[in-house]
N, C-alpha and C positions, 0 to 999 in steps of 0.2 A: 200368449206365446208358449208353445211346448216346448221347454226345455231341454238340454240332455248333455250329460258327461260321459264322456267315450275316453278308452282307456288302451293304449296300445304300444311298442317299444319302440316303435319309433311314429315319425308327424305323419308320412303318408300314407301309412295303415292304419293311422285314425281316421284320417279323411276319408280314404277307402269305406270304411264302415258307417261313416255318417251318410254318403252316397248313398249306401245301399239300404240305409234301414229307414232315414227322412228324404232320398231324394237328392236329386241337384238342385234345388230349388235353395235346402238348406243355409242357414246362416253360422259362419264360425264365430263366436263371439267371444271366445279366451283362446289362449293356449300357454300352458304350464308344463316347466320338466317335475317330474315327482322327486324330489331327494329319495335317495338310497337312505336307509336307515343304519344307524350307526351299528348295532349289534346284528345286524345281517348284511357282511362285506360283499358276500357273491351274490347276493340277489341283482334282477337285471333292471338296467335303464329304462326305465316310464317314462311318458309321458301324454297328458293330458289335454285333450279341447272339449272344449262346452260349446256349443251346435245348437239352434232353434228351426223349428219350421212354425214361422207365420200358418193361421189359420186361415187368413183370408188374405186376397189383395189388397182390400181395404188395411188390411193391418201393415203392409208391407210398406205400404206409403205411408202412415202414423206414425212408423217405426225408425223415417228418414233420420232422428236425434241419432237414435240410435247408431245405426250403420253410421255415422261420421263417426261414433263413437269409437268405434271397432277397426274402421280404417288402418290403425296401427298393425292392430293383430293379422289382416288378410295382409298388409307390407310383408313382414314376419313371414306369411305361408310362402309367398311370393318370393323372398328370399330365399326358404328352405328350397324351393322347386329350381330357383339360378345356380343352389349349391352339389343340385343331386348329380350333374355331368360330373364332378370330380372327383378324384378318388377314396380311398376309404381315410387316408388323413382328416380330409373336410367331415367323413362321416365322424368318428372319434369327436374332432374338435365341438361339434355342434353339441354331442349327446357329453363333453366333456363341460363345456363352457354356454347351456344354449342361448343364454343372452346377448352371446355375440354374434347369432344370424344376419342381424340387418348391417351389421359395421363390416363382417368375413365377407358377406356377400357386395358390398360397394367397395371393399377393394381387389373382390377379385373380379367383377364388373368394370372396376377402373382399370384392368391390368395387369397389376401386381403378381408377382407368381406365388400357385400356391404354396409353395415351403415359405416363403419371406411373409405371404398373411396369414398365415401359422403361429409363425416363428412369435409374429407383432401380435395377436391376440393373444398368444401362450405369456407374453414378459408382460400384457397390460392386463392380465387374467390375475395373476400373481398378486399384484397392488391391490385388486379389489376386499370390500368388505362383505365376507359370504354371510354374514349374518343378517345387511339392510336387504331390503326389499327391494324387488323386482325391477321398478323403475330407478331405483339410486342404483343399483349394481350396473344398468345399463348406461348411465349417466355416469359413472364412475368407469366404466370401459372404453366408453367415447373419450374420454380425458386423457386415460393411458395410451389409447391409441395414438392419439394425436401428439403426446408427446412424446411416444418411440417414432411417429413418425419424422419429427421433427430431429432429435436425435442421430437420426439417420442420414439425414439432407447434412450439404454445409453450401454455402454460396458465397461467391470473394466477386467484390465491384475491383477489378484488374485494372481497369482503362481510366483511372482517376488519375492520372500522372500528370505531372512537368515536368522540365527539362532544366531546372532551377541546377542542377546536378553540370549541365554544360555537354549531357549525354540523353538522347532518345533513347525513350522507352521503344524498342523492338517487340513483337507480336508476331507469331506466324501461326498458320492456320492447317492443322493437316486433319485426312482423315479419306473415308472410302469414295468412290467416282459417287456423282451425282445428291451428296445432302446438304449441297447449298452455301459450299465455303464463301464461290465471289459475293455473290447476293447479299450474307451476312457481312463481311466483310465492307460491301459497300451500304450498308443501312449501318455499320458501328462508326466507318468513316463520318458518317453525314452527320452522327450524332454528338459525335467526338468535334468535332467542327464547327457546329450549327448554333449546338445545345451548350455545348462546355467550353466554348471559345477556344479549340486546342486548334494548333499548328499539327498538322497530318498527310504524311506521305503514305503513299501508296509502293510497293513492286509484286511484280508477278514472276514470279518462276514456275509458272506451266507453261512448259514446252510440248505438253504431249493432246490435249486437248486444242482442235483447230479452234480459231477465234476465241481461246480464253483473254490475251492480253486486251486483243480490243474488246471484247466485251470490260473488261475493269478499267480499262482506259477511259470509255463510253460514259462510263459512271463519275468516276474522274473530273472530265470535262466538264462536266454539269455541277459540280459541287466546285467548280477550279482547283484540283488539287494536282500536286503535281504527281507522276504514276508513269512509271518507267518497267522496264522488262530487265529480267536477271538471268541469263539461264547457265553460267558457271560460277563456281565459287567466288572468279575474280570480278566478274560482273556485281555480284552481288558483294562484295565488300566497296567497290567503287559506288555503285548504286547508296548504300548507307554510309558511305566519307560523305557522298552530295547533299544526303539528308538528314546531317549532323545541326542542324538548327531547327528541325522540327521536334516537337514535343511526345509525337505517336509517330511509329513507322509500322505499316501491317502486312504481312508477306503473304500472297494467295499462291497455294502448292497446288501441286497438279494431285487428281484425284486416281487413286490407284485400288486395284483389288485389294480386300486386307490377304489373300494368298497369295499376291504379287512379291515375296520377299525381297527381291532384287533392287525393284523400283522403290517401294519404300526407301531400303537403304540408300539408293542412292539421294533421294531429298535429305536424308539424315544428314549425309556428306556433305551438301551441298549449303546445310544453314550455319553446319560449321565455323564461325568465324570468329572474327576476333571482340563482334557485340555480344551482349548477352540478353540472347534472344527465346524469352517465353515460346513455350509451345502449348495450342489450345485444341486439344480434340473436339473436332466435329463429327454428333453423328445424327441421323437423321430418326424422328421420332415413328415413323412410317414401317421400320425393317423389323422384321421380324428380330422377336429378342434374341434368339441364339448367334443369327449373324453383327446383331449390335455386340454382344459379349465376344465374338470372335475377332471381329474389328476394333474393338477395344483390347484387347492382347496384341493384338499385332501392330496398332501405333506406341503401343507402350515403350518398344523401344527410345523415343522421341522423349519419353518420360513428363511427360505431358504437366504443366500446372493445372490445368483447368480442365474442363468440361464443358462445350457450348451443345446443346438440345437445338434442333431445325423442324419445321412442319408438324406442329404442335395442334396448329389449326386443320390439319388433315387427320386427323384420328381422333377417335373419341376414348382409346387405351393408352393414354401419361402414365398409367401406372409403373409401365418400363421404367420411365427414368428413376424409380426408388430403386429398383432389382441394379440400374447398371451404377448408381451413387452407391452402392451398398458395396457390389463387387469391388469398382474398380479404387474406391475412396478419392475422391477428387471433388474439387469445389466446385458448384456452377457457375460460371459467370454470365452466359448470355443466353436467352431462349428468341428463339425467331418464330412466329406465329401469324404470317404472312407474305406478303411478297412486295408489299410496299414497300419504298427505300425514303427515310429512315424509320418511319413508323413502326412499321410491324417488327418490333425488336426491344426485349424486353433484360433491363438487369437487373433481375429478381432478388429480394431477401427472402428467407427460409419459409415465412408464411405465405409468400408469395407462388414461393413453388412448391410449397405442399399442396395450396389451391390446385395450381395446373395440374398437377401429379393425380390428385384425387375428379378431375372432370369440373372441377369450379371456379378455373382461372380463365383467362382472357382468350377468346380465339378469332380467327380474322374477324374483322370490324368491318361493317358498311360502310 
């Protein structure tokens, strides 16, 4: 096998070159960044692949050890080519840090925005040992990774209550039209119920969405719980005097634009009472990041405990929810990853949802 070291400043103007002087046919079989030398500061970034062209086909099938061999290093290329649509920060980071190709490129493949898997290679880049070799440096990044990832996350199991106190635990559920409040709501019922032996009311204050109460009523029925409509203040204080011997009460809001300012406010008004009533942002894992981070400022008024994630199992980008855990700093309590009621509903701890976040957690089930 003809060998060959190609020498270039960056990956795809090595490749380029190997193209053109062995062919497509060519095999990449390393790739190395060159260290800058110490007594030469301005000299520029290298780097290095070693390339073969098989002499025959016969060899090319002998050689099958081989190519698993290698496997890694075309990941790597295959990497660098997911990295090249971003901007020159990703350029920098790579020719800065290049061990971190394959970790930069699965979380910005999983979603994650490129300042936040930046940010996370740059603080797990720091930790490393620049003097081990190639493969402990990367095993030493994958570590840091994972534990700024973790770092980052927090998750609170909220709905482990009693009423040993002689007062239900209240819940209300707010957040933009359409990511899944009743749904979720009635899959935590079912669970809260089913699974944890809890006494569990239902109310609904959406008056603005036709058929929301009987849709949760629907669900209600089927589980026997009892599930009543709220739609003034004084409704909803008499609503929870009646549900003062259940152990969970959970309130389904009506779903509004997060530009609707009005309407929001007014649910705000409306949960006012004299309980002290948790509020759990819903948003849906589906919307584009910008209006998930818009929608998350604009329930903030509500001042939200938590954090529940929906339609987890309709995208294959969770990387969001690191970007909106990071902004908004709130705990997750619930992820929903299907439409089963109570199945598809998930109360994650931190490795849990770092899985989901990174593409290697649970999604609808057969």
């Amino acid at each position: 096998m003809n060998r060959k070291v190609f020498k270039a400043e960056n990956i795809q103007q090595a490749i380029a070159n190997i193209k053109e002087e062995l062919g497509s046919d060519a095999m990449i079989l390393s790739t190395r960044k060159i260290p800058k030398k110490p007594l030469d500061p301005y000299a520029k970034t290298m780097f290095e692949v070693e390339a073969a062209m098989p002499e025959n086909q016969d060899a090319k099938t002998g050689n099958d050890p081989l190519i698993e061999s290698i496997k890694e290093d075309i990941a790597d290329i295959k990497d660098l080519i997911s990295i090249a649509g971003f901007g020159n920060t990703m350029h920098h980071m790579v020719c800065d840090h290049f061990e971190s190709v394959g970790v930069l490129a699965s979380l910005l493949r999983a979603g994650v925005s490129e300042t936040l898997a930046g940010d996370i290679i740059r603080k797990a880049s720091g930790l490393m040992d620049e003097t081990a070799d190639q493969d402990a440096r990367i095993r030493s990044l994958k570590k840091g990774v994972m534990h700024q990832c973790l770092n980052q996350i927090a998750t609170k199991d909220f709905f482990n209550r009693d009423n040993s106190s002689g007062v239900p635990h209240v819940a209300a559920f707010v957040g933009p039209t359409g990511v899944g409040k009743t749904t979720t709501i009635a899959k935590l019922a079912a669970m809260l119920s089913f699974q944890r032996k809890m006494k569990v009311g239902l109310i609904s204050i959406d008056n603005y969405r036709v058929g929301a109460f009987e849709q949760l009523k629907a669900y209600a029925s089927i589980m026997g719980l009892l599930c009543v409509p709220a739609f003034s203040s004084q409704d909803l204080s008499c609503a929870l005097d009646r549900m003062k011997s259940m152990d969970m009460v959970l309130i389904d809001t009506a779903g509004h634009s997060h530009f609707d300012k009005l309407k929001i406010d007014s649910i705000l008004q409306l949960i006012k009472t004299d309980f002290r009533i948790s509020v759990h942002l819903v948003l849906s894992v589906t919307s584009e990041a910008i209006i998930m981070t818009d929608a998350a400022a604009a329930f903030s008024v509500f001042n939200p405990d938590t954090v529940v994630f929906t339609k987890i199992d309709e995208t294959k980008r969770c990387g969001k929810i690191l970007d909106q855990v990071n902004d908004i700093q709130l705990p997750v309590s619930l992820i929903a990853n299907g439409q089963r009621v109570p199945e598809d509903l998930i109360i994650p701890d931190k490795r849990q949802l770092l899985q989901i976040i990174l593409g290697k957690g649970p999604k609808e089930k057969n």
